[in-house]
N, C-alpha and C positions, 0 to 999 in steps of 0.2 A: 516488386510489390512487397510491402512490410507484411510477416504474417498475422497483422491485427486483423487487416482488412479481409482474410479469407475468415478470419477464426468468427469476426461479428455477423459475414455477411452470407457465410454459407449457409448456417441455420435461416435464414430469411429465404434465400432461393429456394435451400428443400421445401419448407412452409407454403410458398406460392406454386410449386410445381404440384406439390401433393393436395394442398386445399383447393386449385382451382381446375388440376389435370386428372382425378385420379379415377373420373368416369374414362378417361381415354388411357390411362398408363396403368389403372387397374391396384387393386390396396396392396396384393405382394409390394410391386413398384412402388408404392406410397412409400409405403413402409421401409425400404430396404434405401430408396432416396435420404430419406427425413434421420434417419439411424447411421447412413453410413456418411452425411455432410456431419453428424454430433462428433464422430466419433474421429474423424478428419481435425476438426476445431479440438476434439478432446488433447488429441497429437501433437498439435501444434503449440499448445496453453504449458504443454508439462516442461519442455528446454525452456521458454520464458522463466517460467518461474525459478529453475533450477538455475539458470545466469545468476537470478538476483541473488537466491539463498548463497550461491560458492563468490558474490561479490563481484562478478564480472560488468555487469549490468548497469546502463546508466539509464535514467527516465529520460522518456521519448514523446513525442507529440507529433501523430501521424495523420496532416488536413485533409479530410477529405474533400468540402466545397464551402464555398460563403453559402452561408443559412440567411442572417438579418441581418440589414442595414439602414435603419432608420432615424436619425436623428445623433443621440447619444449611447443610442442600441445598438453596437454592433458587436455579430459575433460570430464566427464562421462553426463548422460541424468536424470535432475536430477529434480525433480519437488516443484517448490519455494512456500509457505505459508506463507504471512505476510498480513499485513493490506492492505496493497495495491494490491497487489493480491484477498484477501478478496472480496472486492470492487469491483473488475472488473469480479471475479466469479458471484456474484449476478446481475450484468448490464446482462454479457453473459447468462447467460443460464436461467435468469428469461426474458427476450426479447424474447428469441430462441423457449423457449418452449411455449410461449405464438401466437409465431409466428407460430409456425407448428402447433398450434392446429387451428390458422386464417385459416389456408391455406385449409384445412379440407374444409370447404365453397367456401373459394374462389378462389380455383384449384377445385373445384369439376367435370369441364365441363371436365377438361384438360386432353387428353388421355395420357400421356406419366405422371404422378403423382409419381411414384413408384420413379424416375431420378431426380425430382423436392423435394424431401425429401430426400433422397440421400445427393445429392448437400449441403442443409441447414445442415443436420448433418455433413457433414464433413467439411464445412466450420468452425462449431460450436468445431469443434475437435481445427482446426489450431488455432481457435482464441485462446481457451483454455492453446494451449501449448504458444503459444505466452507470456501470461500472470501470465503463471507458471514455465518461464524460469529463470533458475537460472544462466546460462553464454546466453552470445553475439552468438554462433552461434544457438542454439536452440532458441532464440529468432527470429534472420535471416529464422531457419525453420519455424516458425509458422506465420510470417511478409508473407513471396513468399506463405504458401500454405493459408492465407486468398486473396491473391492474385490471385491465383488461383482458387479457390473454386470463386472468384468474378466474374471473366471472365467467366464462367461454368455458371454463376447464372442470369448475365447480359443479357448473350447470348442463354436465355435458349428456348425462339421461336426462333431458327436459321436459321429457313424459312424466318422471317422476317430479309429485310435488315438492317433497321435501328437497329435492335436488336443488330446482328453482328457489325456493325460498331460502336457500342456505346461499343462493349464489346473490340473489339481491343484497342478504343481509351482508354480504361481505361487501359487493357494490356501495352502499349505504353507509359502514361504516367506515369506508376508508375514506370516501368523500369529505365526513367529517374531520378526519386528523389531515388530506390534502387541503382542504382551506388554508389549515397552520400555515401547511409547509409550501400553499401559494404565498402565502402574508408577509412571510420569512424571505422569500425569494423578491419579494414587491419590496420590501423595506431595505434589505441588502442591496439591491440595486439603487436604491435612495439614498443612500448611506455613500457607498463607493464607488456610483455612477459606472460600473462594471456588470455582468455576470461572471467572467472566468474566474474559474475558483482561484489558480494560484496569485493574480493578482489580489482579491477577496485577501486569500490567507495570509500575505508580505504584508498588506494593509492595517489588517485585525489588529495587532498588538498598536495601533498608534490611535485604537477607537478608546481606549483606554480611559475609562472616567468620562465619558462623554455622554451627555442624555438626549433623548429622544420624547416626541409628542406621540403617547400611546392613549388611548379612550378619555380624550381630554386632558393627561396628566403627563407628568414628565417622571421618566423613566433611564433607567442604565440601559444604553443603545445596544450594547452586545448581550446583555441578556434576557430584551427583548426578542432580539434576531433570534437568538437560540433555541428561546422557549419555542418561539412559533416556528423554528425547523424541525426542535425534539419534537412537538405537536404531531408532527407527520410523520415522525418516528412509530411513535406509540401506536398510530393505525396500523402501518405497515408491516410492523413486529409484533403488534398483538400485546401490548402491554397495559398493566389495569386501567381501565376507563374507554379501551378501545379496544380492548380482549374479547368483546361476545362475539365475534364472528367465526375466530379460529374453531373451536370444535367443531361447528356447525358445517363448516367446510371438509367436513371427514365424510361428509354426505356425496363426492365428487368421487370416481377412483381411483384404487388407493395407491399407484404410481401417481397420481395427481398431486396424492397428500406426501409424498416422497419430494415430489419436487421443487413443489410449490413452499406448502406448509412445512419444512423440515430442513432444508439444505439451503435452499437460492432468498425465496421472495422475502420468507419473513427475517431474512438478516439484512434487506436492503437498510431497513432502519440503523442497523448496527454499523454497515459500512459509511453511511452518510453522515453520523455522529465522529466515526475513527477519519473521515477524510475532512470536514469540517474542524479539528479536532483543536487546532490552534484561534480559531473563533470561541469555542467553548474554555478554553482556556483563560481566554481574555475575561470573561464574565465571573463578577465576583459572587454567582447566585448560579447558573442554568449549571455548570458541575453538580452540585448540592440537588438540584430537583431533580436530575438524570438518575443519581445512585438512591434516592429515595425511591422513588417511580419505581426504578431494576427491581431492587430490593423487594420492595410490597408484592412486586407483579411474581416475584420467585416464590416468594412465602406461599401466595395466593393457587397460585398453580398447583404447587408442590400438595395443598391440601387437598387440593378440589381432586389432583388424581389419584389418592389413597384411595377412594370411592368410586371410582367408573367402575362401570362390568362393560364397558364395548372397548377392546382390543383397539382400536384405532383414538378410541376419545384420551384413553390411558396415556397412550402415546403422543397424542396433542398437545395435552395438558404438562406432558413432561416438553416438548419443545418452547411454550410458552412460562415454563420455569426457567428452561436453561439460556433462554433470551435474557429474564432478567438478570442472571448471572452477566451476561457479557455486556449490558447497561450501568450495574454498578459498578461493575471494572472498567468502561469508558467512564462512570462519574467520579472515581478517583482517583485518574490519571492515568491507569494502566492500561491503555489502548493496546498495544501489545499483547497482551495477555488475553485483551478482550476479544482481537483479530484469530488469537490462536485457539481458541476455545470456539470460535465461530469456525474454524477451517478443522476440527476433532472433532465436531458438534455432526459436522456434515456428513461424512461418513459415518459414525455409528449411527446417529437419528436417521438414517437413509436406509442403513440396513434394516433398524427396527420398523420402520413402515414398511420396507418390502419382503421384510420375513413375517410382517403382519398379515402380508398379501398374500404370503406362499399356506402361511393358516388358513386363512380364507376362504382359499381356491381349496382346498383340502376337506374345510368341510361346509362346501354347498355354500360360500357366503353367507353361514354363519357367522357372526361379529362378536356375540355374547359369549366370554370368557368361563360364565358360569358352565355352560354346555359343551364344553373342551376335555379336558383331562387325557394323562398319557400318552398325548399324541408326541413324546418321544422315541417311541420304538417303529412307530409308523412312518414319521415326515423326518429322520434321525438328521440329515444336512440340513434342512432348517432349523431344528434347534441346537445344532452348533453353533450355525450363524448368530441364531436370536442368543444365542449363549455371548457368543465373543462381545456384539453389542452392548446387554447387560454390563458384561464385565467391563466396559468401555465407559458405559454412563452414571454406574456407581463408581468409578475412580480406584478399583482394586488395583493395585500396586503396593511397593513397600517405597522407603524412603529413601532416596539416596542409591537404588540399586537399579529397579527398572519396573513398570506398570503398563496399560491398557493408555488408550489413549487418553481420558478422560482426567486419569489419574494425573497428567502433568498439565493439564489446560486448564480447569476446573481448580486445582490446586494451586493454581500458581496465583488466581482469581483472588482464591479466599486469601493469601498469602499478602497481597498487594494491598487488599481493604485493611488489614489488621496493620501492613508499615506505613500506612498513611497517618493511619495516628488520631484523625481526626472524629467527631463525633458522630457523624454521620457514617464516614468508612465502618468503625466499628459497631453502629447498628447493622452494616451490611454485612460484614464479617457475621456477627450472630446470628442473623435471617440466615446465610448462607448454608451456615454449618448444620442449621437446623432442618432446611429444606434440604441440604447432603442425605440426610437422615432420613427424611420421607423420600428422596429419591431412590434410596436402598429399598424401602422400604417396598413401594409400590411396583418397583422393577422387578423385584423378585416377587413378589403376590403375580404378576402377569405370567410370570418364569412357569411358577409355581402350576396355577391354576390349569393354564395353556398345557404343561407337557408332563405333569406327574401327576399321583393322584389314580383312580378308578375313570374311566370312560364313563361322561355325562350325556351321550349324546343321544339316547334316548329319551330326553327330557324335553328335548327341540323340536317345539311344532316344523318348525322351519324345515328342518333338516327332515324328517317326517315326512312329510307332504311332499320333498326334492326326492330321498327315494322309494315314495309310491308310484309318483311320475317316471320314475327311472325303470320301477318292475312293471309299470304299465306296458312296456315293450318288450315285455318276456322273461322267461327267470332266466337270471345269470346276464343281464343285460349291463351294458355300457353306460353311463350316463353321462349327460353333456359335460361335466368335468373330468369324465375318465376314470370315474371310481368306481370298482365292483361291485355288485347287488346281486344277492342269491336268493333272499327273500323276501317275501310281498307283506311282512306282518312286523310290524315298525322299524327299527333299525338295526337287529340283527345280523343282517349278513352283510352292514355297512365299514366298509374297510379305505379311509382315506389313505392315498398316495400321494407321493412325493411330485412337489412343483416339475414341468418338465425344465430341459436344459437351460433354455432360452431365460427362465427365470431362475435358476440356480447360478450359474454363471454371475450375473449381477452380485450376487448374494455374497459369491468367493471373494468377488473384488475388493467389495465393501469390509468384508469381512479383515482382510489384511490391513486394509487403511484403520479400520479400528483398533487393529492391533498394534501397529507398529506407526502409526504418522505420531502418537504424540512423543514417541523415544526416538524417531529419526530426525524429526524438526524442531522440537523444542529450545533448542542452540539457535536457532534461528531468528526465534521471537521472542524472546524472554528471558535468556543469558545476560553476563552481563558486557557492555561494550557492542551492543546492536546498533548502537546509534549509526553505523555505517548503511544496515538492512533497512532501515524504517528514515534514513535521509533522503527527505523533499515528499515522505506521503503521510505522516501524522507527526502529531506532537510527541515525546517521550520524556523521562522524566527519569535522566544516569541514576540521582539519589535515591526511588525509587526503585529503581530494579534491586539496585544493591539490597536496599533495607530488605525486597523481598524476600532475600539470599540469608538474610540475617534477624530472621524470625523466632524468636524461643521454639524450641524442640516441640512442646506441649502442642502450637501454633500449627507447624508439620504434619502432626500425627491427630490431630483429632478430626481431619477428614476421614482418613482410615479407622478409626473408632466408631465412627456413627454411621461409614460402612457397613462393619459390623453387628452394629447395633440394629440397623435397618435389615441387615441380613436374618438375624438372631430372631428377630419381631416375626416376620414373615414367615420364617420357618416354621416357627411353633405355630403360628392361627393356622397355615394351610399346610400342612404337613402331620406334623407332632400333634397338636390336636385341633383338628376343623371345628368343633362345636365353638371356639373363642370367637367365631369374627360375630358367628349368630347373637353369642351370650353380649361380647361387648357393645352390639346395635341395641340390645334389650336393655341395657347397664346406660348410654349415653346415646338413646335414640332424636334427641333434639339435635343434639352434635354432629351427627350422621345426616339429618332431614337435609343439616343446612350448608354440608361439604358437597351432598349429592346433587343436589338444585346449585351448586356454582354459586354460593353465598345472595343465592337471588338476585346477582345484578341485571337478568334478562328481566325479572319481574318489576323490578324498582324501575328499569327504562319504560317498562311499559307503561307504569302508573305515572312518571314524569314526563315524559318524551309521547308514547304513543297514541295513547287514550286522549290528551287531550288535543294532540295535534288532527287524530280525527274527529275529535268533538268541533275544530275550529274550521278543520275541511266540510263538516256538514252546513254550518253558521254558514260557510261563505258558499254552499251550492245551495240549499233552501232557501236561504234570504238572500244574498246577494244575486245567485245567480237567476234561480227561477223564481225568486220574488220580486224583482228590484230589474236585472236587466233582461229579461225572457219578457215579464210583465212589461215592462216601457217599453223595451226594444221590440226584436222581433216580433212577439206574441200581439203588444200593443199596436204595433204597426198593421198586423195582418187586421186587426179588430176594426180600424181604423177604415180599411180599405174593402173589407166585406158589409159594415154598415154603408160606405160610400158608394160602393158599388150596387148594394139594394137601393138605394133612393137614388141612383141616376137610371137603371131600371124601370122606374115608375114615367121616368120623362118619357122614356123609346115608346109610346104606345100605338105607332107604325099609322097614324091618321094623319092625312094631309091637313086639316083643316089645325090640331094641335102643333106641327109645325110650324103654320104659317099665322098662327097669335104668338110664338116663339118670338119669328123675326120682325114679326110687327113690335112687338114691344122692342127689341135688342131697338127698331130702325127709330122709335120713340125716343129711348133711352140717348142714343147716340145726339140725335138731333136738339134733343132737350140741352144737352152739354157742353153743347157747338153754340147755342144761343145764350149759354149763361157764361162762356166766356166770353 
């Protein structure tokens, strides 16, 4: 047996053992099932990968069974192995099972745990098939069930409102960017009378100048296909115009937002552009609207989370920055660069949400950053960890000697847009470097707030009221997170502790892949003469790596400048002097209203999309339905039959004599009709 087939399918058996058995095998079992089939699949993902990277490795295609067979439809269920695959095996299921073993700690309280590992296992299934699909509709299946598996995940306090409503909105808008990327799938099949991709891909370059019949009009056929596959990008990855759901999804817990929102789901978009990637190459236009789109969606993010105060929004908002980094680097060729910055991406951004969880659990699932402070001497291995991440995500490093992860995936990004040359690249180039800068910026304001500073934490209703409840069981009591309480008169004798093992452990892991995956792998993805590593799973482009390599000095080093610079900024408002963030809201309070609100595009949909879509839900139940079809139909019917029923009524009036003028007339009637014909 290939080990594809255990690595996809065991996550699937733990998920049905634990969701459908765990009244009989009990949530320990759940739990220790669902964690130890990840971490099995984790095992077996890491030699794959390491074949490709030392060049051993051929790509493979391992059938499972015929799926469809209809007509000009056929296409069996077939599970794909190449480099790029590779890749996205070790993100998935070294994240995943890193994750379920967080969760161990940080669901420990949660009665219902058995459904909440469930969930992550089979979510960890769809992503898998997703990524080991060899045609367009087994892709489409494992795209809907990480979609699925999301809204299950999002929503998984369903008690709680905002829970629900965070998990529709995601439901909601991703249906919008799957339409695209059904339309895409529908026309691609029209086009090459195929699903499998690598046919698709041999094909692509001969669609070359060809037009297509789109909304009446005729169009360039491959960047038609494109646009309405990136379409389903942009949902999936949270990119501007399909971006509102990602924060709102920090509403789920917060191994959820590790998982889901930071490492796996929201780069399916990434991978599906990087494995399509010789289709988008063909298109003299969907390149061009990919690095736009990245570009805008980075800038955008990059602003909106200079302004959060909730520790998880912060961090969302930076994952939906560093997506568009790895969009504009698929929109100017450097898929490479884009795959390695998604594979550096995952590990720090994984850590940073689980070292956001290990805050959290620390103090009473408080979220609000403002209400933190010095909690470095307290939770000291979390904020190393959250240290190493930072150092990961702002791209500290020097040039040419050795850096953090971030510093050679991210760099190599901005590196790539500026040797392209083109007008486009080079707006992205400048978005980039700028958004560098807030990413400094805002990373270390979280750093900052979170772990130095005076203790705020008396200023929290929250935390307040968690330990009243806590000295409600005596002085010196225990509280359901394990933090000491000595007195009953606000938070005084409140002393948070360190995550336990089960969630530290995670954290170490994480912690090394931040460090060292972007100086160990780098040669891998982004040297030059890779063309061997990335043969038969993307496009690449030799003149381009090279030109990366060959970048003016100035080009180099001005990531590390605005490092800096972002470092330097933060320093001084929350540090050197706190009164700046107050003075500068007072100084450019309009500016702030409109980063904090997320440049209103929640508001704008409501006044476009919402409001009037339930102004035309009311139109079509007041008048159509209870005026128009309730009126004639049912309602008019019943009218119809309660009048007829009173006047037949009047006939019954139980007299023989009124019966028998009845049949005398009926025997009249009859006989009258007999003799006129």
């Amino acid at each position: 047996m290939h080990p594809i087939i255990l690595i996809v399918f065991l996550p699937l058996v733990a998920a049905i053992v634990a969701g459908l058995g765990h009244d009989i095998i009990g949530k320990v079992a759940a739990k220790a099932i669902t964690t130890g089939a990840l971490f099995a699949s984790c095992a077996l993902s890491w030699p794959i990968f390491l074949s490709f990277v030392a060049g051993g490795a051929e790509a493979t295609v391992v059938p499972v069974l015929q799926w469809v067979k209809s007509g000009e439809l056929d296409f069996s269920w077939a599970l794909r192995v190449d480099t790029l695959t590779a890749v996205m095996l070790v993100v998935v299921t070294s994240v995943s099972a890193l994750v379920h073993l967080y969760s161990w700690g940080y669901m420990d309280e949660d009665p219902d745990q058995p459904r909440f590992f469930a969930y992550l296992s089979l979510f960890t299934f769809a992503m898998l098939m997703l990524v080991t699909a060899d045609n367009l509709v087994q892709m489409f299946f494992g795209w809907e069930g990480v979609g699925l598996a999301s809204y299950l995940l999002i929503g998984f306090w369903f008690r709680k409102p905002s829970a629900n409503a965070a998990a529709m909105k995601a439901f909601v808008v991703n249906r919008v960017g799957d339409l695209g990327f059904m339309m895409g799938i529908f026309g691609t099949f029209l086009v090459f009378g195929t699903v499998s991709i690598p046919e698709i891909l041999s094909a692509a370059p001969g669609m070359a100048g060809s037009t297509i019949g789109f909304l009446g009009q005729r169009f360039d056929t491959m960047t038609v296909l494109c646009i309405l596959l990136f379409i389903g990008a942009m949902g999936k990855s949270a990119q501007l115009g399909l971006h509102t759901w990602l924060s709102d999804a920090m509403e789920g817990p917060t191994p959820v937002s590790a998982l889901i929102h930071a490492a796996t789901m929201v780069t399916a978009g990434v991978f599906m552009v990087c494995r399509l990637s010789p289709m988008f190459e063909t298109s003299p236009v969907a390149p061009g609207f990919v690095t736009f789109i990245g570009a805008a969606t980075c800038f955008f993010a990059a602003t909106v989370g200079t302004t959060q105060t909730d520790i998880k929004r912060v961090i969302a908002y930076s994952t939906c920055s560093q997506l568009g980094y790895m969009f504009f680097a698929a929109g100017v060729g450097a898929y490479g660069a884009a795959m390695f910055h998604l594979f550096t991406h995952a590990f720090f951004k994984a850590l940073l949400f689980l070292g956001a969880g290990s805050v959290i659990h620390a103090m009473y699932h408080e979220q609000d950053m403002r209400y933190y402070g010095g909690l470095r001497k307290s939770i000291p291995l979390t904020f190393w960890a959250m240290m190493a991440g930072t150092l990961a995500i702002t791209g500290v490093g020097i040039v040419d000697v050795a850096g953090f992860a971030g510093f050679y995936s991210k760099d190599a990004i901005l590196e790539a847009a500026f040797a392209r040359g083109t007008e486009l690249s080079t707006f992205a180039f400048a978005v980039g470097i700028f958004a560098a800068l807030l990413t400094s910026f805002y990373s270390w304001r979280l750093m900052f707030l979170t772990f130095y500073g005076k203790p705020r934490w008396e200023q929290s209703e929250h935390i307040q009221h968690a330990v009243h409840d806590a000295h409600g069981h005596g002085d010196h009591a225990h509280n359901d997170h394990g933090h000491h309480a000595s007195s009953s008169d606000g938070t005084a004798g409140y002393h948070p502790h360190e995550s336990p093992l089960s969630m530290l452990i995670p954290l170490g892991v994480l912690s090394v892949g931040a460090v060292l995956a972007g100086f160990v792998f780098h040669g891998a993805f982004i040297s030059e003469g890779i063309g061997e590593f990335w043969k038969g799973s993307l496009a690449f482009d030799e003149h381009l790596i090279r030109a990366m390599h060959e970048v003016p000095e100035w080009v180099k080093w001005a990531p590390f400048g605005v490092m800096l610079t972002g470092f330097a900024i933060a320093y001084y408002a929350y540090i050197a002097s706190p009164a700046f963030p107050a003075a500068f809201v007072s100084q450019f309070g309009a500016l702030y209203t409109f980063l904090l609100n997320k440049w209103y595009w929640d508001e704008l949909y409501d006044a476009v999309f919402i409001r009037p879509a339930m102004w035309l839900g009311r139109v079509f139940w007041k008048v159509g339905d209870v005026g128009m079809i309730d009126r004639f139909g049912p309602n008019g019917a019943a009218w119809i039959v309660a009048r007829s029923s009173r006047a037949a009524v009047k006939l019954q009036s139980g007299f023989l004599y009124s019966y028998a003028l009845v049949m005398l007339v009926g025997l009249v009637g009859a006989v009258s009709w007999a003799i006129a014909k």
